[in-house]
Chimera marker file (.cmm) of the C-alpha trace (Angstrom):
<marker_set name="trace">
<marker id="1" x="0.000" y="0.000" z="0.000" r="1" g="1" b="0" radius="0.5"/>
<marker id="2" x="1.774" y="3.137" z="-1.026" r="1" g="1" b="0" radius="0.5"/>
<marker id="3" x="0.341" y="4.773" z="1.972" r="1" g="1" b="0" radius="0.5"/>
<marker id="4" x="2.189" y="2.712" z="4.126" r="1" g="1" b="0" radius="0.5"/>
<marker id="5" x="5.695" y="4.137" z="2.623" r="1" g="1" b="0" radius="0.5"/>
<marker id="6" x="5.232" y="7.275" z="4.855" r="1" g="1" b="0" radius="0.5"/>
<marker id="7" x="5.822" y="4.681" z="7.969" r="1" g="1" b="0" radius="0.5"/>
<marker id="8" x="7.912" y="2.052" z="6.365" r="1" g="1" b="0" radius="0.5"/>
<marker id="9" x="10.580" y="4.047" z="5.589" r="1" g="1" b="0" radius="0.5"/>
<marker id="10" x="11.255" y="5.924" z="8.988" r="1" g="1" b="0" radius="0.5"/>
<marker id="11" x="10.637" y="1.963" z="10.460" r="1" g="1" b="0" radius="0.5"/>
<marker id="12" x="13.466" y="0.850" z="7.966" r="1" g="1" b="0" radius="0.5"/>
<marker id="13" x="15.897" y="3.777" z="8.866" r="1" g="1" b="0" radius="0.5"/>
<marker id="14" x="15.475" y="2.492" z="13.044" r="1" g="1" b="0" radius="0.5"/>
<marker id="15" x="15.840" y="-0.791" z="12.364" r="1" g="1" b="0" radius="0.5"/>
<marker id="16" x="19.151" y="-0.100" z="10.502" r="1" g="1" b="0" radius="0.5"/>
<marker id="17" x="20.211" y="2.119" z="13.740" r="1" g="1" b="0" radius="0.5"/>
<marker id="18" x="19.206" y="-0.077" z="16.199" r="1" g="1" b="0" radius="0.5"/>
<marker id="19" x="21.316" y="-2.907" z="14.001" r="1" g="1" b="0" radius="0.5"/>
<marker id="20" x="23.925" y="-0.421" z="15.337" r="1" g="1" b="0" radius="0.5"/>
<marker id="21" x="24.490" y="0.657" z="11.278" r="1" g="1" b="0" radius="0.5"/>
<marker id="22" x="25.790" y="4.183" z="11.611" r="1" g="1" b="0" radius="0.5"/>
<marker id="23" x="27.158" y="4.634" z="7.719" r="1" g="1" b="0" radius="0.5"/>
<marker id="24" x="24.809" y="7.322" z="5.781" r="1" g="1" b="0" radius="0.5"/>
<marker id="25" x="21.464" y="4.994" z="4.376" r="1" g="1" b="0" radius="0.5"/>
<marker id="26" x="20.849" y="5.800" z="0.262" r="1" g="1" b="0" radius="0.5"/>
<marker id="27" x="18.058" y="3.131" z="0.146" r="1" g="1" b="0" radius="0.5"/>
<marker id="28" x="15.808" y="0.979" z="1.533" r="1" g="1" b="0" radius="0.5"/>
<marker id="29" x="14.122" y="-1.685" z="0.043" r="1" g="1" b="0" radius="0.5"/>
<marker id="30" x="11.284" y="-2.841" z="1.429" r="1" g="1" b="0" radius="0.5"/>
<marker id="31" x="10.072" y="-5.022" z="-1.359" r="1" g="1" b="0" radius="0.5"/>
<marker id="32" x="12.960" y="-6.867" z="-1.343" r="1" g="1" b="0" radius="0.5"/>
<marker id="33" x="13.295" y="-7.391" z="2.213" r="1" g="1" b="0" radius="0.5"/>
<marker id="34" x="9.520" y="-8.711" z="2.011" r="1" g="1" b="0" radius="0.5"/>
<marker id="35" x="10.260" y="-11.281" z="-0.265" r="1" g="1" b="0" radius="0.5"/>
<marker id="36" x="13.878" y="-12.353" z="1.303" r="1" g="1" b="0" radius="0.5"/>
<marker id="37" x="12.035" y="-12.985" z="4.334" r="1" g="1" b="0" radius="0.5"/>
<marker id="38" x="8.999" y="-15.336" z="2.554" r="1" g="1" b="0" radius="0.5"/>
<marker id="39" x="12.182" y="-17.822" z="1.472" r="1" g="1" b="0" radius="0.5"/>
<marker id="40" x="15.013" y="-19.140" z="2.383" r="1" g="1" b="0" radius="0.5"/>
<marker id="41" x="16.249" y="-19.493" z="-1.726" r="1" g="1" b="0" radius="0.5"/>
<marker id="42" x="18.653" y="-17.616" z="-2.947" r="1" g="1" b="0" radius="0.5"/>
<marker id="43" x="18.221" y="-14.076" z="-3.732" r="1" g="1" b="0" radius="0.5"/>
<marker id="44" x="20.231" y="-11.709" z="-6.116" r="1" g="1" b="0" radius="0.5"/>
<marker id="45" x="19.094" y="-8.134" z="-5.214" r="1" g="1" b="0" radius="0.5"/>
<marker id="46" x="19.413" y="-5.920" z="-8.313" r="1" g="1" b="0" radius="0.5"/>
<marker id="47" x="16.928" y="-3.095" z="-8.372" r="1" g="1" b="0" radius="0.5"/>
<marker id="48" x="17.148" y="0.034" z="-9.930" r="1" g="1" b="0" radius="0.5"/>
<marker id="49" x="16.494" y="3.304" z="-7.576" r="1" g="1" b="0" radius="0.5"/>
<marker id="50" x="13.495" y="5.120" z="-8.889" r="1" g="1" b="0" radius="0.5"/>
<marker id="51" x="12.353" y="7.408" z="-6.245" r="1" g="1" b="0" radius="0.5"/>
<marker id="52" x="14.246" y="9.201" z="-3.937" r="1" g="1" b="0" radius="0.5"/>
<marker id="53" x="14.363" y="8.375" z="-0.119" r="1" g="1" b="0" radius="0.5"/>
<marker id="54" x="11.825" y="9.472" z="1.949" r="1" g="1" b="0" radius="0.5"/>
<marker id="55" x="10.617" y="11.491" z="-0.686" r="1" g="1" b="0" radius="0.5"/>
<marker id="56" x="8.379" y="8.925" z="-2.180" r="1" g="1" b="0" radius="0.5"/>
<marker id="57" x="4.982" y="10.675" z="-2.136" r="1" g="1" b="0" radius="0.5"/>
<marker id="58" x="6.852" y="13.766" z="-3.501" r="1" g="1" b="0" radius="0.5"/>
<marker id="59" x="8.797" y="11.639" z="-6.283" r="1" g="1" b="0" radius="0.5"/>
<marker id="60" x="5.349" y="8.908" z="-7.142" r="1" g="1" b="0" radius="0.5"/>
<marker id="61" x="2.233" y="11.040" z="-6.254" r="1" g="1" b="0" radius="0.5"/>
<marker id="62" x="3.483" y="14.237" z="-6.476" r="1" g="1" b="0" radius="0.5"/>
<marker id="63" x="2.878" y="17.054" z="-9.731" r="1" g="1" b="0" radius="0.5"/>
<marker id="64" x="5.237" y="17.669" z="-12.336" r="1" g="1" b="0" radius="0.5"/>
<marker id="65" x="6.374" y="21.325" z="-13.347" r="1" g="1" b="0" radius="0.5"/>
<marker id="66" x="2.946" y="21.840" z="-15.154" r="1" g="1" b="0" radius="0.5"/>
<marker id="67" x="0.930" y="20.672" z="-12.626" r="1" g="1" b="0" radius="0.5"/>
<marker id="68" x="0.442" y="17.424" z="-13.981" r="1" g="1" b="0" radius="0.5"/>
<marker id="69" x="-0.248" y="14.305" z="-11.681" r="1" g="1" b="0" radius="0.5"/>
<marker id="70" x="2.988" y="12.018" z="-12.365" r="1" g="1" b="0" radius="0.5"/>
<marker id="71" x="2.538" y="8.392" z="-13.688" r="1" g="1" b="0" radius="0.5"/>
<marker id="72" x="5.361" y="7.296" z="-12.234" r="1" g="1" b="0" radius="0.5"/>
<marker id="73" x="7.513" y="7.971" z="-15.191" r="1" g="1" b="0" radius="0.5"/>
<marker id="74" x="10.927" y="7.470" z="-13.838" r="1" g="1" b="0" radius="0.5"/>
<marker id="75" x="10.581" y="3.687" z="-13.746" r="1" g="1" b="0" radius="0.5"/>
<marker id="76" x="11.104" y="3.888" z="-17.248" r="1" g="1" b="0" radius="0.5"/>
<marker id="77" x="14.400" y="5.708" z="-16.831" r="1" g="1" b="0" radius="0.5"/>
<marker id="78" x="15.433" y="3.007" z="-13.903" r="1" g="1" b="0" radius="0.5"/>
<marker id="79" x="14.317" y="-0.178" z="-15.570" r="1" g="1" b="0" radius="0.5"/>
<marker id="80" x="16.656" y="0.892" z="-18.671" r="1" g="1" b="0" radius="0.5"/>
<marker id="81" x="19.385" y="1.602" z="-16.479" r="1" g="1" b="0" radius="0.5"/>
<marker id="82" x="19.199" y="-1.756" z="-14.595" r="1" g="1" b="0" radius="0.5"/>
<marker id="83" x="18.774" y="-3.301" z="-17.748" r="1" g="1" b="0" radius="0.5"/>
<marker id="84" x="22.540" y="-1.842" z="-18.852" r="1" g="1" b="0" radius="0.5"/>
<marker id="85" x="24.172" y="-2.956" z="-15.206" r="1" g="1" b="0" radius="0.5"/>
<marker id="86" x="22.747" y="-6.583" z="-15.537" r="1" g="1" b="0" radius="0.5"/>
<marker id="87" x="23.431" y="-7.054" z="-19.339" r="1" g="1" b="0" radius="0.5"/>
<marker id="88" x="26.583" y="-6.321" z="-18.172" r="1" g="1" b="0" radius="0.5"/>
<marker id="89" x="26.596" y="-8.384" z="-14.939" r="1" g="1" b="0" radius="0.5"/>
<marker id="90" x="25.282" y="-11.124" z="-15.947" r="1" g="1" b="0" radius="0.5"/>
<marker id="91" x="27.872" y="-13.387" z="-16.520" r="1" g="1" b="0" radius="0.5"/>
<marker id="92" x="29.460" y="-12.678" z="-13.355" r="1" g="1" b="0" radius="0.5"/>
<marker id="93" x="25.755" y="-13.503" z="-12.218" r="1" g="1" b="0" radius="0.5"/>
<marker id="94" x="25.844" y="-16.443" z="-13.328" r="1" g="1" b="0" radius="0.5"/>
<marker id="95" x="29.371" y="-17.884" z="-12.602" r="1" g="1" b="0" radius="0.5"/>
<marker id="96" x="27.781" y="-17.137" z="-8.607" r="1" g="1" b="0" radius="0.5"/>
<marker id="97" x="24.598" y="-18.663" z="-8.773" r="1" g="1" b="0" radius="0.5"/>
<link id1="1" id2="2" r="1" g="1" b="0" radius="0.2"/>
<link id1="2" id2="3" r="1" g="1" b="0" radius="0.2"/>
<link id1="3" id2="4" r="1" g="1" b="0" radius="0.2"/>
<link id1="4" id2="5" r="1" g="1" b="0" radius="0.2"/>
<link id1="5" id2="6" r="1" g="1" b="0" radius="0.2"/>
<link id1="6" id2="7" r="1" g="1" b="0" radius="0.2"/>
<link id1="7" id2="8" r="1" g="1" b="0" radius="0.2"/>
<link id1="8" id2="9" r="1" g="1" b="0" radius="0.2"/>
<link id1="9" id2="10" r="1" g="1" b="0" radius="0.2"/>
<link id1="10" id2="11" r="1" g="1" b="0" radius="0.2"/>
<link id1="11" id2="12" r="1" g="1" b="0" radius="0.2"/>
<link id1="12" id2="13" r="1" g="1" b="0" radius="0.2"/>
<link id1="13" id2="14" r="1" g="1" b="0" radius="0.2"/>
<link id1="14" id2="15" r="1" g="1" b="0" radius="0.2"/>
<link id1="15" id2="16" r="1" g="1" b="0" radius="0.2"/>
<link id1="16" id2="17" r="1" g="1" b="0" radius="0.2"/>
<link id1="17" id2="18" r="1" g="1" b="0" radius="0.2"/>
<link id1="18" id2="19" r="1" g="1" b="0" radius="0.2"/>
<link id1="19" id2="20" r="1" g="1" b="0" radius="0.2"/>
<link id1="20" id2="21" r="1" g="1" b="0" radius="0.2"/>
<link id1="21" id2="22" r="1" g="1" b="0" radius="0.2"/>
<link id1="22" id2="23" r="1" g="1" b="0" radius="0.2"/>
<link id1="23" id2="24" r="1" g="1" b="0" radius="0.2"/>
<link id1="24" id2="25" r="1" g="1" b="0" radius="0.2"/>
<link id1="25" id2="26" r="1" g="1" b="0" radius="0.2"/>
<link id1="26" id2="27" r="1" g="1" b="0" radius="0.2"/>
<link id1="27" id2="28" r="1" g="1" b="0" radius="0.2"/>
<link id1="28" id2="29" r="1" g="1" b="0" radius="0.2"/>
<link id1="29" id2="30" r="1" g="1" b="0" radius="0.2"/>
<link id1="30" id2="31" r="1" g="1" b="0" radius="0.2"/>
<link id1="31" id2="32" r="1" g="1" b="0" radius="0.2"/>
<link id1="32" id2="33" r="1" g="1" b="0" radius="0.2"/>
<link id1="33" id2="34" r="1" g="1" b="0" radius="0.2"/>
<link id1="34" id2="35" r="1" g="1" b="0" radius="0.2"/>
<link id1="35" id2="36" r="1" g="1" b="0" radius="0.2"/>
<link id1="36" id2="37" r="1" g="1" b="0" radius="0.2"/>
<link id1="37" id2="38" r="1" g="1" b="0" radius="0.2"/>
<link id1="38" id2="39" r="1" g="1" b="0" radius="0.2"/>
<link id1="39" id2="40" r="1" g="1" b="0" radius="0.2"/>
<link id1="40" id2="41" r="1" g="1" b="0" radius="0.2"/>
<link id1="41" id2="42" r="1" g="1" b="0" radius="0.2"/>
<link id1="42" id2="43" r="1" g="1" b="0" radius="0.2"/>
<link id1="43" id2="44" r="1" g="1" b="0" radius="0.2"/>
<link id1="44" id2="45" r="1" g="1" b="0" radius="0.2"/>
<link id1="45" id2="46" r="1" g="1" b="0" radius="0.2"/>
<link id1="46" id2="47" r="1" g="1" b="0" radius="0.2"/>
<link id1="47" id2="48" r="1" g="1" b="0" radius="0.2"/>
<link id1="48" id2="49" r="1" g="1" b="0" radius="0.2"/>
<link id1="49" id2="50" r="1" g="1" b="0" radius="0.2"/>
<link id1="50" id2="51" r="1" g="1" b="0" radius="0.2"/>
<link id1="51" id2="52" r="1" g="1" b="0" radius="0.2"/>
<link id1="52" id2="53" r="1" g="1" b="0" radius="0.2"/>
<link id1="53" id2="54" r="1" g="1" b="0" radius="0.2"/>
<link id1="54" id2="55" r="1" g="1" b="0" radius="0.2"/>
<link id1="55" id2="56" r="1" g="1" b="0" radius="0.2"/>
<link id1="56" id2="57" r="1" g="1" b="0" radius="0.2"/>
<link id1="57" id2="58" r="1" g="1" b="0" radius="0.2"/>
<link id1="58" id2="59" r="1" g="1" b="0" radius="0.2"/>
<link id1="59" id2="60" r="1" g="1" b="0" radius="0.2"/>
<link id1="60" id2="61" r="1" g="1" b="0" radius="0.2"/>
<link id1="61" id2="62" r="1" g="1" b="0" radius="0.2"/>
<link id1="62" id2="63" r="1" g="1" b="0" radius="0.2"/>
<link id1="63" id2="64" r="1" g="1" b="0" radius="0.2"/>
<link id1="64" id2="65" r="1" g="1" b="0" radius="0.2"/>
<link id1="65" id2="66" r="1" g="1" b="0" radius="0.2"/>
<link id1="66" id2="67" r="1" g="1" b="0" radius="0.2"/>
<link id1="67" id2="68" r="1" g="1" b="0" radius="0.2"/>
<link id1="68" id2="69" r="1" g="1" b="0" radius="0.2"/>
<link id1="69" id2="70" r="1" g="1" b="0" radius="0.2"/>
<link id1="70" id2="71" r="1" g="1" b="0" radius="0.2"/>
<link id1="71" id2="72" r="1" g="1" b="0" radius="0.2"/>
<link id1="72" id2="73" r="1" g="1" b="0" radius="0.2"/>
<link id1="73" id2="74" r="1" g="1" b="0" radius="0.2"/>
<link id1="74" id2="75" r="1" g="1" b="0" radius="0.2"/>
<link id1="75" id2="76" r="1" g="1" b="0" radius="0.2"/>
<link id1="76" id2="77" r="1" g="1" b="0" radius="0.2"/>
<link id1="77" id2="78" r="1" g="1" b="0" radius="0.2"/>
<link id1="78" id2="79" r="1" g="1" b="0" radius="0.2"/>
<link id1="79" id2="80" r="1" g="1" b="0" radius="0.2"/>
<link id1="80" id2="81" r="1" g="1" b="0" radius="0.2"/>
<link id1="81" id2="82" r="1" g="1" b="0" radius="0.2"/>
<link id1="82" id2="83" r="1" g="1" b="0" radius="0.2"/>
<link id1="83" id2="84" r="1" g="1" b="0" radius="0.2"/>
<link id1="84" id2="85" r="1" g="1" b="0" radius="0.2"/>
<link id1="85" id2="86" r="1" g="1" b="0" radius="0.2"/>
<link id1="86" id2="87" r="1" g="1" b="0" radius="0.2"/>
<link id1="87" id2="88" r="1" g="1" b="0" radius="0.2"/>
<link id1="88" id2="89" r="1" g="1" b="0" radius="0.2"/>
<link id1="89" id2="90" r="1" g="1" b="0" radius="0.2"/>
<link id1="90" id2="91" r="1" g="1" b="0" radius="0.2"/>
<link id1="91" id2="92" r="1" g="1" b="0" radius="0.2"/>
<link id1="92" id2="93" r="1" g="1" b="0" radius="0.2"/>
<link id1="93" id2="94" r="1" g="1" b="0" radius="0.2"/>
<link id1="94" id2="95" r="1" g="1" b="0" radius="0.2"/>
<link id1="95" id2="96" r="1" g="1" b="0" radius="0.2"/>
<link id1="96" id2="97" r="1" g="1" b="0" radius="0.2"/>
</marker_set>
């Protein structure tokens, strides 16, 4: 529920301090987290970051310069750049796995 981001991500921030993590957070990933902790299977986490931290009402839900309601354009723009890290990773990738 993208409501739920405006609690998740303070949540994620204390549970990395009270992990006693003190280095400067650039992203949590919740929906990753969710589905390392439905399995035990391996897991390669690759994501491209799309909105910026804490500022994902502003970034998702938020109005463009003309006052347009975004459609959460920049997914484009991060699935394309994932896409060039794992074309290029992925024989490393797979020489892990």
């Amino acid at each position: 529920n993208r409501a739920d981001y405006s609690i998740s991500d303070p949540s994620g921030v204390q549970a990395v301090r009270d992990a006693g993590i003190t280095a400067t957070i650039g992203s949590i990933e919740t929906t990753h987290g969710i589905i390392k902790l439905a399995s035990d299977a391996k897991f390669a986490f690759i994501s491209g970051i799309t909105d910026r931290f804490t500022h994902f009402n502003d970034d998702v839900n938020g109005k463009d310069v003309n006052g347009n309601i975004k459609t959460e354009a920049q997914n484009y723009a991060a699935a394309f750049n994932i896409g060039v890290y794992l074309a290029s990773a992925l024989p490393k990738i797979v020489t892990i796995l």
